[in-house]
Backbone bond lengths (Angstrom), bond angles and torsions (degrees), N, CA, C in turn:
res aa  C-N    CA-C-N  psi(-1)  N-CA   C-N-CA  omega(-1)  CA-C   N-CA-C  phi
1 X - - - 1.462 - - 1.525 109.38 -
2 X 1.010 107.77 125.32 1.890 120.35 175.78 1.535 103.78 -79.04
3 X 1.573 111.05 142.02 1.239 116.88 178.41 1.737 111.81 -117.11
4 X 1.193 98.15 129.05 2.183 101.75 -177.12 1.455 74.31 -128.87
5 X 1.592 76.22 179.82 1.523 104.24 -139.89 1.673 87.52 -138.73
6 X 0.916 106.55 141.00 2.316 117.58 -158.20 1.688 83.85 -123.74
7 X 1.474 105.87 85.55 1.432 95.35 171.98 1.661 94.05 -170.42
8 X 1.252 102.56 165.85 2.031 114.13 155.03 0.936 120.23 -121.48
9 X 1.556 129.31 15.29 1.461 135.31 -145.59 1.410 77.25 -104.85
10 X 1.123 125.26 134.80 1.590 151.02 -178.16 1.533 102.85 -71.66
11 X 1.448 90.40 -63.50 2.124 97.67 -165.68 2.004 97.41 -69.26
12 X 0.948 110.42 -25.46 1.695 96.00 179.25 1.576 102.39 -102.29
13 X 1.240 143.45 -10.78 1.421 111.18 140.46 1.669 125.35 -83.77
14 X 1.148 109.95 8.35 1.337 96.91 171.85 1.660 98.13 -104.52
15 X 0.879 146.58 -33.49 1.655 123.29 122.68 1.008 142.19 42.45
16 X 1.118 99.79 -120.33 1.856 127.00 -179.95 1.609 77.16 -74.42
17 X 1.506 173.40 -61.90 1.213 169.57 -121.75 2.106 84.63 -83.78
18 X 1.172 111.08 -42.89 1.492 98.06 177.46 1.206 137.25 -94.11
19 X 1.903 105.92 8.37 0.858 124.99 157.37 2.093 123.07 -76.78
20 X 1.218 115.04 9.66 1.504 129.29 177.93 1.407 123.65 58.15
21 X 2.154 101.40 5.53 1.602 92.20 -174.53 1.505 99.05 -95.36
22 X 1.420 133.70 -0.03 1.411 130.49 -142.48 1.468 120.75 -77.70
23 X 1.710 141.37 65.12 1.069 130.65 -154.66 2.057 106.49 -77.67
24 X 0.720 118.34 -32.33 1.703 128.53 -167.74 1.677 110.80 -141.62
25 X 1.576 104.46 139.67 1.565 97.38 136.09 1.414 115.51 -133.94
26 X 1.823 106.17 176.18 1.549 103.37 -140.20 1.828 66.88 -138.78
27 X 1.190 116.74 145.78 1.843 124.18 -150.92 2.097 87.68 -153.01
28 X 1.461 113.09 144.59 1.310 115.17 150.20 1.409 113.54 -150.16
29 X 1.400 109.99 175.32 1.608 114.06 -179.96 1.332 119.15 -28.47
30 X 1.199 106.98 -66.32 1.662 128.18 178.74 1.502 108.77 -48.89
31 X 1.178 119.91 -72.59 1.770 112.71 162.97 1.630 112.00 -33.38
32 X 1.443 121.67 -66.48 1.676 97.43 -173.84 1.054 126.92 -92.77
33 X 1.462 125.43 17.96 1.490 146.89 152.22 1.459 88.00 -62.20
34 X 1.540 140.28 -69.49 0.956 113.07 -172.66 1.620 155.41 -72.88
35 X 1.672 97.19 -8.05 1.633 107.80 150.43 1.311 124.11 -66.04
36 X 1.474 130.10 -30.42 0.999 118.43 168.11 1.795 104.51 107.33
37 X 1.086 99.53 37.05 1.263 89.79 -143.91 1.858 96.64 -125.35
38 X 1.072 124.70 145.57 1.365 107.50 163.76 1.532 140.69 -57.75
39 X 0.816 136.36 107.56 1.854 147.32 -154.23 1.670 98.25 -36.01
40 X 1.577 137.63 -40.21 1.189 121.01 -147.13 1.673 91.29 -102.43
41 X 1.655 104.49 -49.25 1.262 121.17 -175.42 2.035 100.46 -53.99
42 X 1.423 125.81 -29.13 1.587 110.41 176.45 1.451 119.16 -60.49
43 X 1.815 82.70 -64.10 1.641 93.67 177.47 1.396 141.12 -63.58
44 X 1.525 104.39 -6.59 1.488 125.09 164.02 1.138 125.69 -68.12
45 X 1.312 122.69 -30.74 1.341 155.91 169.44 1.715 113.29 -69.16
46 X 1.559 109.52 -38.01 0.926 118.38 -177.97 1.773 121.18 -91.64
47 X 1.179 94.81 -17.64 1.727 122.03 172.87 1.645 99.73 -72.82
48 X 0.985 89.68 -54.64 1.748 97.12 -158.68 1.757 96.30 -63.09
49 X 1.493 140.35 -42.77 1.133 133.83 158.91 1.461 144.21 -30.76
50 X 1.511 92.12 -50.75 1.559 121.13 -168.81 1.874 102.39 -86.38
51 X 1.346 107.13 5.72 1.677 107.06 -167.94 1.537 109.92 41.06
52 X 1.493 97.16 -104.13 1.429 120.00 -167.29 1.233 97.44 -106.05
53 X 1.257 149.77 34.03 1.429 114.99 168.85 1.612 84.44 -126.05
54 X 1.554 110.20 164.07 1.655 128.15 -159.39 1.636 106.64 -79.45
55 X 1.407 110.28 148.08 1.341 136.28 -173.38 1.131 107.98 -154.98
56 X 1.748 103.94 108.37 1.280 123.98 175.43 1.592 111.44 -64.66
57 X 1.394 100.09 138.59 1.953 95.48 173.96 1.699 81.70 -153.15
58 X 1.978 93.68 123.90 1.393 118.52 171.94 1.252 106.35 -72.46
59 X 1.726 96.76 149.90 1.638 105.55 174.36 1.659 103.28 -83.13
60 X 1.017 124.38 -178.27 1.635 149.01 -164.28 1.398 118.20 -105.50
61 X 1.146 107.55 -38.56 2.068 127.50 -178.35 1.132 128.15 -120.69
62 X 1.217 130.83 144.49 1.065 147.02 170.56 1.479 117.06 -85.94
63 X 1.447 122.47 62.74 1.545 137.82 -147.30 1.471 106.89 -169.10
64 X 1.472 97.92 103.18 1.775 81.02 -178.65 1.528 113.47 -71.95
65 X 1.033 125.51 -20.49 2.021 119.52 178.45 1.666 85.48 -59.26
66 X 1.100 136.12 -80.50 1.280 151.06 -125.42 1.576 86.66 -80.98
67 X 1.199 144.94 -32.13 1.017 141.75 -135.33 2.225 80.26 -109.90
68 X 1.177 112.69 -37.37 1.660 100.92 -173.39 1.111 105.03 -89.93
69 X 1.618 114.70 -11.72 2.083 99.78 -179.96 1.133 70.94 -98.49
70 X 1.356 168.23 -150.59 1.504 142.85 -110.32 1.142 128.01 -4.35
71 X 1.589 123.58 -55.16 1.366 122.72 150.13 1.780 124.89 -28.91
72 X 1.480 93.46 -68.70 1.765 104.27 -172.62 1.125 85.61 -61.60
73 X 1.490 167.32 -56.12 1.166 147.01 -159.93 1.757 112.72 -46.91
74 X 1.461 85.50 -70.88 1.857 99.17 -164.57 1.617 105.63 -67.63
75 X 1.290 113.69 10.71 1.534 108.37 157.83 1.294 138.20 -111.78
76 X 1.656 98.91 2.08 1.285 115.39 135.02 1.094 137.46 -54.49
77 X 1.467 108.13 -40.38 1.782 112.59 170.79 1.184 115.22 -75.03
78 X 1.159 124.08 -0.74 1.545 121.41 -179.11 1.683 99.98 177.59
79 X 1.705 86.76 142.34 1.990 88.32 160.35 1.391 103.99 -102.89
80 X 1.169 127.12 17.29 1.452 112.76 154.51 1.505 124.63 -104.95
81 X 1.369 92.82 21.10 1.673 99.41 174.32 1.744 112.91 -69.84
82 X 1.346 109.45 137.24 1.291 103.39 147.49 1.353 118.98 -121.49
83 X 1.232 125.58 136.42 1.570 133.71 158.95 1.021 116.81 -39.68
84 X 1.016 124.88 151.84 1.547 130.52 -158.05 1.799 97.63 -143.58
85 X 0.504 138.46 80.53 1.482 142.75 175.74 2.015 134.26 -77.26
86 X 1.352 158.31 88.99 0.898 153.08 -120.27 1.698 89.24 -92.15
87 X 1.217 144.56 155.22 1.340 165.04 -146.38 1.658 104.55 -112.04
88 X 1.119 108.54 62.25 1.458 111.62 165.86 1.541 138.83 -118.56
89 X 1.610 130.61 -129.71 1.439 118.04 149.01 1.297 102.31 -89.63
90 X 1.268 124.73 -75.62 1.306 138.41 172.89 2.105 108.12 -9.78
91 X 1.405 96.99 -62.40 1.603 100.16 -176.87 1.448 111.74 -70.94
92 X 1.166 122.72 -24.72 1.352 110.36 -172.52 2.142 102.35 -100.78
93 X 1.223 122.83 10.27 1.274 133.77 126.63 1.392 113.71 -28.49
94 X 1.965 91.75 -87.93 1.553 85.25 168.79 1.109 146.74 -117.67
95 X 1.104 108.68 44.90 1.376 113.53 136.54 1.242 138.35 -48.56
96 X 1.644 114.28 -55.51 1.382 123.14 161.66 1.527 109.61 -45.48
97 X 1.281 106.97 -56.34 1.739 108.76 -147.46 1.987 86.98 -72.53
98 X 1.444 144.59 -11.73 1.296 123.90 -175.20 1.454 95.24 -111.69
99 X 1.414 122.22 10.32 1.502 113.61 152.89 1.366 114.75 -96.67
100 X 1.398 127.77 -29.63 1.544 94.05 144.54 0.886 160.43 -138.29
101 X 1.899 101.86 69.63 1.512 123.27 129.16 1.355 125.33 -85.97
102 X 0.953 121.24 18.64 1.582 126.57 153.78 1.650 88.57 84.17
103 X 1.008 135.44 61.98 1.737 142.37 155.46 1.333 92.12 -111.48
104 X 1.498 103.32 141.32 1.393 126.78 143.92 1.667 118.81 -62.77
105 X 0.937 119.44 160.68 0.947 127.60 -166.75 2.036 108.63 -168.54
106 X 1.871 99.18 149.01 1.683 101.24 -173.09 1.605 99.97 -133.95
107 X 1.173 121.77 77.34 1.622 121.30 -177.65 1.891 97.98 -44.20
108 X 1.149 116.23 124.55 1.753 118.56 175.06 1.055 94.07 -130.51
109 X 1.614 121.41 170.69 1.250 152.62 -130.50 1.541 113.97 22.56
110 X 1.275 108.46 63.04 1.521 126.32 159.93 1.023 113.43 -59.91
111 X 1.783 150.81 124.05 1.353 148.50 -158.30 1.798 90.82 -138.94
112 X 1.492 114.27 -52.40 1.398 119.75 -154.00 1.448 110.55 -138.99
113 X 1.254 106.71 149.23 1.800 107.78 -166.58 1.593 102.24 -63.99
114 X 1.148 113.19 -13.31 1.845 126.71 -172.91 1.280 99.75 -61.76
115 X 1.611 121.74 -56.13 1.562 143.29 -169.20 1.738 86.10 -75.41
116 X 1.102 148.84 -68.76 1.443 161.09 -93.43 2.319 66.73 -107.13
117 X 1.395 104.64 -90.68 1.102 101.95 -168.25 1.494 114.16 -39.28
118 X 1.394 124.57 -59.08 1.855 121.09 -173.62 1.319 99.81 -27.52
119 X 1.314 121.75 -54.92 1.747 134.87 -132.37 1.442 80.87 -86.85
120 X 1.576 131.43 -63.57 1.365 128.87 171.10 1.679 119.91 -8.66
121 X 1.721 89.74 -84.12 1.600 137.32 -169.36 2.287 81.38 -44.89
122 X 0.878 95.16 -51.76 2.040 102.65 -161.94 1.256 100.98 -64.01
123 X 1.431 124.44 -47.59 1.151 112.75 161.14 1.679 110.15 148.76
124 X 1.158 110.90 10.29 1.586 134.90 171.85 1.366 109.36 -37.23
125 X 1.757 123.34 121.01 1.273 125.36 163.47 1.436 119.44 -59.36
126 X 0.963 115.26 -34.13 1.389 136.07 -173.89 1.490 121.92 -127.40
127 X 1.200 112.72 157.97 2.262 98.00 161.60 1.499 93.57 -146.25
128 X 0.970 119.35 141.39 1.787 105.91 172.52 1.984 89.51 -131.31
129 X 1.643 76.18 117.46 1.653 90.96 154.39 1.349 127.82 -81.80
130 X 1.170 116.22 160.98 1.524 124.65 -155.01 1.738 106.17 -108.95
131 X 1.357 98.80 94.26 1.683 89.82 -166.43 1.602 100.54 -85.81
132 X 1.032 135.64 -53.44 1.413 140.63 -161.87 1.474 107.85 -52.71
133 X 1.502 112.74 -56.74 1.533 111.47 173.91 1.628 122.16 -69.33
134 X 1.662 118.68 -19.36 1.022 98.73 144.87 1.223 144.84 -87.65
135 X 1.371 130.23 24.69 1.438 137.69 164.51 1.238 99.66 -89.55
136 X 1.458 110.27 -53.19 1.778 92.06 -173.45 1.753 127.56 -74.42
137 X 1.428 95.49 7.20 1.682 98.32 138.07 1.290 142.59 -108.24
138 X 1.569 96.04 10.43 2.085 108.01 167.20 1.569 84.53 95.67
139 X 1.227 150.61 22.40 1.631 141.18 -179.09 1.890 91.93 -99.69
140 X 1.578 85.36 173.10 1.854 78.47 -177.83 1.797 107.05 -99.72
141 X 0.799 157.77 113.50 1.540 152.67 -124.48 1.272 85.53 -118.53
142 X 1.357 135.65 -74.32 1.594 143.40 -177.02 1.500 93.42 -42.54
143 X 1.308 120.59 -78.62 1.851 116.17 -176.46 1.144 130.51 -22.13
144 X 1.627 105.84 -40.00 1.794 123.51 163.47 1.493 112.05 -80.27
145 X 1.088 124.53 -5.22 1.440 113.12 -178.57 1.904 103.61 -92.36
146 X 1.667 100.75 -34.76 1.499 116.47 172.80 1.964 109.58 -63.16
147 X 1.000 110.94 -35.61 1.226 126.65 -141.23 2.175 75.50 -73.38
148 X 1.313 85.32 -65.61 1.808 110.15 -167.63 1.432 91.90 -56.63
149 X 1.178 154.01 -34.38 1.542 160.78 -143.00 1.675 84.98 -89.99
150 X 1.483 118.66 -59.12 1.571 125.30 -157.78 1.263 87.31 -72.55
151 X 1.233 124.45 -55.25 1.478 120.01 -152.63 1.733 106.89 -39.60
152 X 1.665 104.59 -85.94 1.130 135.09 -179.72 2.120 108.34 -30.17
153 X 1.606 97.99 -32.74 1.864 88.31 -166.69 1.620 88.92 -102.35
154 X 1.355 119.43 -18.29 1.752 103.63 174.07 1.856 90.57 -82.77
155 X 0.768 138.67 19.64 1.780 117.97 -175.20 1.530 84.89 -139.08
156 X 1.489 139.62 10.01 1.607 125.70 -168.51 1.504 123.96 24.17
157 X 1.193 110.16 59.22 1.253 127.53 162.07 1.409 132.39 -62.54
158 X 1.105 144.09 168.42 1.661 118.13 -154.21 1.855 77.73 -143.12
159 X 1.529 95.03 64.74 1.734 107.73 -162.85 1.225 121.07 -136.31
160 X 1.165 121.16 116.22 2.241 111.51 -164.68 1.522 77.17 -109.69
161 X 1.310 95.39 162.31 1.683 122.59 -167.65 1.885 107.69 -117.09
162 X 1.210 120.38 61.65 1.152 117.23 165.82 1.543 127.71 -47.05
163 X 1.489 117.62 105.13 1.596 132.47 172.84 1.713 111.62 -63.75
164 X 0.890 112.93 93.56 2.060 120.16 -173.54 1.223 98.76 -106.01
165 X 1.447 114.84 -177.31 1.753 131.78 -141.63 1.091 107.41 -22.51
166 X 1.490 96.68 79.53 1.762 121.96 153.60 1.578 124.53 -59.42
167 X 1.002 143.27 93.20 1.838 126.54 -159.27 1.299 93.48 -109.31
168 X 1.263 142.79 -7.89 1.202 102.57 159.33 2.156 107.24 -152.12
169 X 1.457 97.70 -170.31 1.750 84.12 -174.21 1.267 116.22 -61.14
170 X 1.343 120.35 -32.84 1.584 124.19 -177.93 1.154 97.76 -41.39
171 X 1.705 109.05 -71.58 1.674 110.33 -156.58 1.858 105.89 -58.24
172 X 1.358 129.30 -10.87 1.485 132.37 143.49 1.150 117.61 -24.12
173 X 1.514 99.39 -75.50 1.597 124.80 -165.84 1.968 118.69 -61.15
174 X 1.353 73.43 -34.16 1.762 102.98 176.71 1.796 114.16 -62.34
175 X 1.226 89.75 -51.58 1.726 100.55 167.82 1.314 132.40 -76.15
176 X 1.162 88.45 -27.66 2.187 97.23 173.09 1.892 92.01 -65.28
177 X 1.369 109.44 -59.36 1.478 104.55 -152.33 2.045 108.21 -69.70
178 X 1.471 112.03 -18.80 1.441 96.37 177.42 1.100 111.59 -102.40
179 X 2.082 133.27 25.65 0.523 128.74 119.08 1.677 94.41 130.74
180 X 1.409 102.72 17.50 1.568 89.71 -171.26 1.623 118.78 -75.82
181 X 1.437 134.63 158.19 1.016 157.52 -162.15 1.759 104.76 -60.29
182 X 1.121 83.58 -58.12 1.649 99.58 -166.32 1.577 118.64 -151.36
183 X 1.224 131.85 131.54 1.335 135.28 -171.29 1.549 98.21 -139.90
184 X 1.844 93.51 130.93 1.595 120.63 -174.23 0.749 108.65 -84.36
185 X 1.258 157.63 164.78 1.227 130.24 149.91 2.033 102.14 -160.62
186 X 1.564 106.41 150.16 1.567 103.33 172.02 1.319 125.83 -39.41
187 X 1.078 136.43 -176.30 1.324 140.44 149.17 1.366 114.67 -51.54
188 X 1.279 93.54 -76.84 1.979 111.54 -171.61 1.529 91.48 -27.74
189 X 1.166 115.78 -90.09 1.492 132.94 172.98 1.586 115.37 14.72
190 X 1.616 103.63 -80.44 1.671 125.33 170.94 1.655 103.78 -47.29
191 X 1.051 114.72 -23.51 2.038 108.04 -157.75 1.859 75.70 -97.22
192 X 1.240 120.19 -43.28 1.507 98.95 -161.38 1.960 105.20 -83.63
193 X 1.012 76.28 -30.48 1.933 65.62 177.57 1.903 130.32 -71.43
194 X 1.584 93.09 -2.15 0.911 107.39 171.58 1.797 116.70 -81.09
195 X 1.320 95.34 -33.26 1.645 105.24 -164.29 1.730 83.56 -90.08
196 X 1.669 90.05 158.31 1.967 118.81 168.64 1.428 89.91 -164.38
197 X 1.345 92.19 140.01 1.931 111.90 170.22 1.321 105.02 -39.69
198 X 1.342 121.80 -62.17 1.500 126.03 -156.43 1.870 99.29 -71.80
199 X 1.184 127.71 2.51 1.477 104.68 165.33 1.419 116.21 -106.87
200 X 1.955 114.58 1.88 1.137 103.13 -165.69 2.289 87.45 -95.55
201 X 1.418 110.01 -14.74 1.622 105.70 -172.03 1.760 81.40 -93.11
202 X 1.301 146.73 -12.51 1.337 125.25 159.23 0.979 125.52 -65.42
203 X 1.041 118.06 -31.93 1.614 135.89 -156.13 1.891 99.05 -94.08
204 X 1.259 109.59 -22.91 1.563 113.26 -167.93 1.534 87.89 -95.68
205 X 1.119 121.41 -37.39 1.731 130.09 -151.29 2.184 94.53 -71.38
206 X 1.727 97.80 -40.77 1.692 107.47 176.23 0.832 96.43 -54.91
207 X 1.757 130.18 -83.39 1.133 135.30 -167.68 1.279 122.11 -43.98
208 X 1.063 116.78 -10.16 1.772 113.98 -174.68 1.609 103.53 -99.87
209 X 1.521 112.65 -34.52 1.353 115.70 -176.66 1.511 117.96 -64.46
210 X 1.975 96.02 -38.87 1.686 92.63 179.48 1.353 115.07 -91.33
211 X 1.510 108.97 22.48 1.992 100.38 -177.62 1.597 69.52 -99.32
212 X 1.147 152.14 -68.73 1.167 137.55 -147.16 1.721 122.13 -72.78
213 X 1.448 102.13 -13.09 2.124 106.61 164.92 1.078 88.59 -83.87
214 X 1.674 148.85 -41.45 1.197 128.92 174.88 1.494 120.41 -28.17
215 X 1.803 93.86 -68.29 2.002 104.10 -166.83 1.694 104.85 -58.25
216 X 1.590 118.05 -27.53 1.225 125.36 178.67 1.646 106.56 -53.38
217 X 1.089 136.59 -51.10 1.407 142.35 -115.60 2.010 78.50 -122.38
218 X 0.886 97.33 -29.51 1.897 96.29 175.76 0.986 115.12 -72.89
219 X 1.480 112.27 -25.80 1.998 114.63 -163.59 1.902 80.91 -87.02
């Protein structure tokens, strides 16, 4: 499972980027609305980091014309852009029509294997289901991420299954094992799934053993 990174924040993908797991990041309105930052000037910034590996950048409209010269735009700023497209009629328009012009493309707000397949079937590089928001309506979020995983590799689909609003490490752990492709996930997220109690009293228990072969090895 490939790990991206759901952010525009510069200093935390360059980060976890030196941590060696960093294959993608996956960016939307709402994220660079909140730097403050101008939309082309973030993600440009964020292109230019990631070299070659993919960075989702959402379209703006609910319009399929408007929605593929949005596309042809942001792949000017980068050939590692991918389109990011929201899961509707309108998007799954174009969807088709920027698969074939050879754009990548990430159908998001995946809710239901119904949406998961269209977005597939249309021609979506990617689909990322939405696990986090469907728990916090009692739906099974991981089940849809499995569900979309089978679909796409029993039908050979030319389709990775991105696992999105991940909230916590479980739902991590949850996605590695039903097999998803790739899981986005916040910052916070990556820093906590890394940590468990028992490595910070291991880690003290080493250090304590070799300050004391130290004082040994002096006498």
């Amino acid at each position: 499972m490939d790990f991206y990174l759901d952010t525009a924040d510069i200093n935390q993908i360059k980060e976890i980027d030196k941590w060696g797991i960093l294959r993608g990041v996956t960016t939307n309105p709402s994220i660079i609305a909140k730097t403050g930052r101008d939309y082309q000037e973030a993600v440009s910034e964020v292109l230019a980091i990631m070299g070659n590996r993919p960075v989702s950048v959402e379209t703006l409209k609910d319009d399929a014309e408007v929605i593929v010269e949005q596309g042809k735009k942001y792949r000017e700023w980068g050939n590692n852009v991918v389109v990011k497209v929201a899961t509707t009629e309108e998007g799954l328009k174009a969807l088709s029509e920027l698969r074939k012009l050879g754009i990548p493309t990430n159908a998001t707000l995946i809710f239901s294997l119904n949406q998961g397949i269209l977005a597939a079937e249309a021609g979506a590089n990617y689909i990322s289901p939405f696990v986090g928001r469907l728990d916090d309506i009692g739906a099974d979020g991981i089940g849809l991420v499995e569900d979309c995983v089978n679909y796409v590799e029993e039908n050979g689909l030319d389709c990775k299954i991105i696992s999105a609003s991940l909230r916590s490490p479980q739902h991590l752990e949850e996605s590695a094992k039903v097999g998803a492709h790739i899981a986005t996930c916040p910052y916070s997220l990556l820093t906590k799934a890394l940590k468990h109690p028992l490595n910070d009293i291991g880690l003290k228990a080493f250090l304590d053993d070799w300050e004391k072969a130290k004082k040994k090895l002096k006498k």
